[in-house]
Each structure stands twice: as structure tokens, then as C-alpha cells.
C-alpha positions in Angstrom: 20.3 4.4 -9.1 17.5 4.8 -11.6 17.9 1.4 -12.9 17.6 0.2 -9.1 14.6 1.9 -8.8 13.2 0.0 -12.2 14.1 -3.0 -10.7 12.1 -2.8 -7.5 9.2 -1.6 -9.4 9.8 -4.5 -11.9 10.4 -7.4 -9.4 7.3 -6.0 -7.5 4.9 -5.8 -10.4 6.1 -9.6 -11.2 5.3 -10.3 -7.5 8.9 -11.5 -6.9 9.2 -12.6 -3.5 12.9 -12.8 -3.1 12.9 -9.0 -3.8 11.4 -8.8 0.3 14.1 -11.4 0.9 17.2 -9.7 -0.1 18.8 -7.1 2.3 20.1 -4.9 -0.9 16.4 -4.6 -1.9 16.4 -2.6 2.0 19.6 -0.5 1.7 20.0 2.9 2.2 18.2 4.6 -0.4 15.2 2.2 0.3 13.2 4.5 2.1 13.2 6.9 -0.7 12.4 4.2 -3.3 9.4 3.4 -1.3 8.0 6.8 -0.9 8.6 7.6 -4.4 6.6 4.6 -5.2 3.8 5.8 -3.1 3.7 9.3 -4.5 3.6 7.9 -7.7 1.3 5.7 -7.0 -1.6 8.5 -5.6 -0.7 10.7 -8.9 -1.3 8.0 -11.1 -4.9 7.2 -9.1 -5.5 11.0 -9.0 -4.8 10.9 -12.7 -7.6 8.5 -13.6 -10.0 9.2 -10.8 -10.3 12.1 -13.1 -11.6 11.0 -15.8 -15.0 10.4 -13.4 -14.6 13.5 -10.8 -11.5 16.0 -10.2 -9.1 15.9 -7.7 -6.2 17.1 -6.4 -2.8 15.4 -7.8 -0.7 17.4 -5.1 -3.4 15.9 -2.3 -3.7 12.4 -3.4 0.2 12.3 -3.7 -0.2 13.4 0.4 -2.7 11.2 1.0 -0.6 8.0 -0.3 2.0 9.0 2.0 0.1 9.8 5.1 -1.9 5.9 4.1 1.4 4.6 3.5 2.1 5.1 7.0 -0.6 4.3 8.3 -1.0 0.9 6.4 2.7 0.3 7.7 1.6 1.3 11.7 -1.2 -1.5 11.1 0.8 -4.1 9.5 3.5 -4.0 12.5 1.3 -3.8 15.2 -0.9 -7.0 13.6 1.9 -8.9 12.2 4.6 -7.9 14.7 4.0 -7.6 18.2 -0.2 -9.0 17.9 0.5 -12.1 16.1 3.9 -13.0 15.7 5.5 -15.7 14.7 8.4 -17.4 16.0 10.3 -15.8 14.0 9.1 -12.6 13.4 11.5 -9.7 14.6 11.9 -7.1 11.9 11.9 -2.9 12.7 9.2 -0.9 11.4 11.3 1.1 9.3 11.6 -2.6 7.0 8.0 -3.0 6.9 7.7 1.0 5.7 10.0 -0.1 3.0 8.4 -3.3 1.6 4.5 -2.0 1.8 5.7 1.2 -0.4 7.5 -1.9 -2.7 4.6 -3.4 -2.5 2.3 -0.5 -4.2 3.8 -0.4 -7.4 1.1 -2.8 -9.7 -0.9 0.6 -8.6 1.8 2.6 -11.0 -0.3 0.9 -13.8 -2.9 3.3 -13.5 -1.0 5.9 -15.3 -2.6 3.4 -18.5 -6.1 4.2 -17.4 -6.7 6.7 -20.2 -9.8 5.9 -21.4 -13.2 6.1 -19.1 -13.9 2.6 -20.0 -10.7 1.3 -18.4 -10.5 3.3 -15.2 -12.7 1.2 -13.2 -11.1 -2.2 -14.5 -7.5 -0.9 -14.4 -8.3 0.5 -11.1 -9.7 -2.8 -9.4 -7.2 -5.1 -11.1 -4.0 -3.3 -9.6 -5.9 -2.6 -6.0 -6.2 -6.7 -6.1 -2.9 -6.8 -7.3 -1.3 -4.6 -4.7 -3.3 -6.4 -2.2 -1.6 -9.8 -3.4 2.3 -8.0 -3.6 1.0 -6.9 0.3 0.3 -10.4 0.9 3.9 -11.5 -0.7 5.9 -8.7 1.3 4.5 -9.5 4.7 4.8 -13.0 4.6 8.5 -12.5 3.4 9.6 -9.7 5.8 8.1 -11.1 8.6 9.0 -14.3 8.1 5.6 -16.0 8.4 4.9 -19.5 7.5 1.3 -19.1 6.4 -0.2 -17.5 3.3 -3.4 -17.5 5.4 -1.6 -15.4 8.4 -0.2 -12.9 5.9 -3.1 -12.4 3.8 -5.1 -12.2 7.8 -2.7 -9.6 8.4 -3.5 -7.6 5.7 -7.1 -7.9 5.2 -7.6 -7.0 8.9 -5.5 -4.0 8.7 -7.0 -2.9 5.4 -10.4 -3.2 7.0 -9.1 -0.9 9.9 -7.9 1.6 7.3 -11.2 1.6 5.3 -13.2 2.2 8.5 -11.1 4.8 9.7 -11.1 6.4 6.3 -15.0 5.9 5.9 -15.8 7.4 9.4 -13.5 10.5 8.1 -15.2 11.3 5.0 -18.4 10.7 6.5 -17.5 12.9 9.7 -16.4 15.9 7.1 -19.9 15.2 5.8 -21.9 15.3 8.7 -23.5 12.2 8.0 -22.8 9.8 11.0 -25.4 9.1 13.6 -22.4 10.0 16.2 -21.9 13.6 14.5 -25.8 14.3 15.4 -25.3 14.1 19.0 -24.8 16.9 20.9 
């Protein structure tokens, strides 16, 4: 079972696009393989965010779940019942599965030791997650179009960031909204 896991996290890293094509990459211990990959993949950002300001291993690890989710819920609505194509009918639960696939270039963070390599390591594997995101969409939902996946994902990133931007800045009292009363 281990070496299954090493595989996904392998084939993903190489950005292997048959890995979203095969149905035994989406069998039964899927799910768990996917949320593994997240948790891992907010320990090892928690891990070198702190080489520049400390935080929370236990809540980035919750935090890359609950996003995880939330990516997901965007990615389906977009891709799946927004702008579909033809050919396009895949559950949500698939789509869960391939975007935690899909994070783990972000497991090379765990090699951002040194200050001097947390920023590079950090921006190279966020592009390189967006480009296995790209990968996994177009392949799970069957989309002809690099173009459409990689519309997919940038609009439903960009929905994420705002949401998460209005959050933080909400906790911080620092909106124009959050001064109306």
C-alpha cells in the first residue's frame, strides 16, 4: 500500500497524465491517498514558512484540508456543471481525489531548509501544482482544451485567493466593509 502511495506521489511530481486516466489510480483507498497528500503538503509549507514567521503545523495541516475542499467545490462547479464539455460527467468525489493527487510537487517543500531557498522552493512547487491542477482537470473531466482546464483553474484559484484575502483581512479589521456599521 505504501508503495501505491509512492507511486501517485511519483507519477504526480512527474506530471504523468495517465495517472488521472487510470481508474486504479481512483480506487478505494484513493480518498485517503489524497488527503494524506494534502496534510503533508500544509506540514511541509508550515515547515518552511517557519524559517520567516511561526506557525501552526497542526493548523496548516487543517487548513490544507478545509482548502482542499474547497478548491475541489470550485473546480466542479466551474468545470462540471458551469462549463462542461461534452463529455464531462465525473462525481465530485473523483475530482476530490485528483486535486489532492495533484498537490504533491508541494511535498518538496520539506527541502526548503535553508532561508535562502524557502521563497524559490515555495514559488517553483505552487507553479508546479498549479500545472499537475491543470493536468488532472483536463484528464478527469475529459476536456479537450489546455486553455479550458488551465481557465478552470485560474478562475477558481482566484475565487479562493479572494475569499481567503477578504478572511484575513476581516480577522484584521481592515476592510472598508468591516467599518460600516
Amino acid at each position: 500500500m505504501f508503495a501505491q502511495f509512492l507511486s501517485i506521489v511519483f507519477r504526480s511530481i512527474k506530471l504523468d497524465k495517465n495517472l488521472y486516466r487510470e481508474s486504479k489510480s481512483f480506487g478505494e483507498s484513493a480518498i485517503y491517498f489524497a488527503a494524506l497528500v494534502m496534510v503533508l503538503d500544509g506540514v511541509a509549507g508550515a515547515i518552511a514558512a517557519n524559517t520567516f514567521y511561526k506557525t501552526s503545523i497542526g493548523l496548516s495541516a487543517i487548513t490544507a484540508i478545509f482548502t482542499w475542499f474547497v478548491w475541489a467545490i470550485f473546480i466542479y462547479v466551474i468545470g462540471v456543471k458551469l462549463f462542461p464539455d461534452k463529455d464531462t460527467k465525473v462525481p465530485f468525489k473523483k475530482i476530490l481525489i485528483a486535486v489532492g493527487f495533484a498537490h504533491a510537487p508541494g511535498l518538496l517543500r520539506f527541502f526548503a531548509i535553508t532561508p535562502t531557498m524557502v521563497m524559490p522552493i515555495i514559488f517553483l512547487t505552487q507553479l508546479w501544482i498549479f500545472a499537475s491542477l491543470i493536468i488532472s482537470t483536463r484528464e478527469v473531466l475529459q476536456l479537450k482544451s489546455n486553455l479550458k482546464s488551465f481557465g478552470i483553474i485560474f478562475l477558481s484559484f482566484l475565487i479562493l485567493a479572494i475569499l481567503s484575502v477578504s478572511f484575513v483581512m476581516s480577522k484584521m479589521d481592515t476592510l472598508p466593509i468591516s467599518n460600516v456599521t
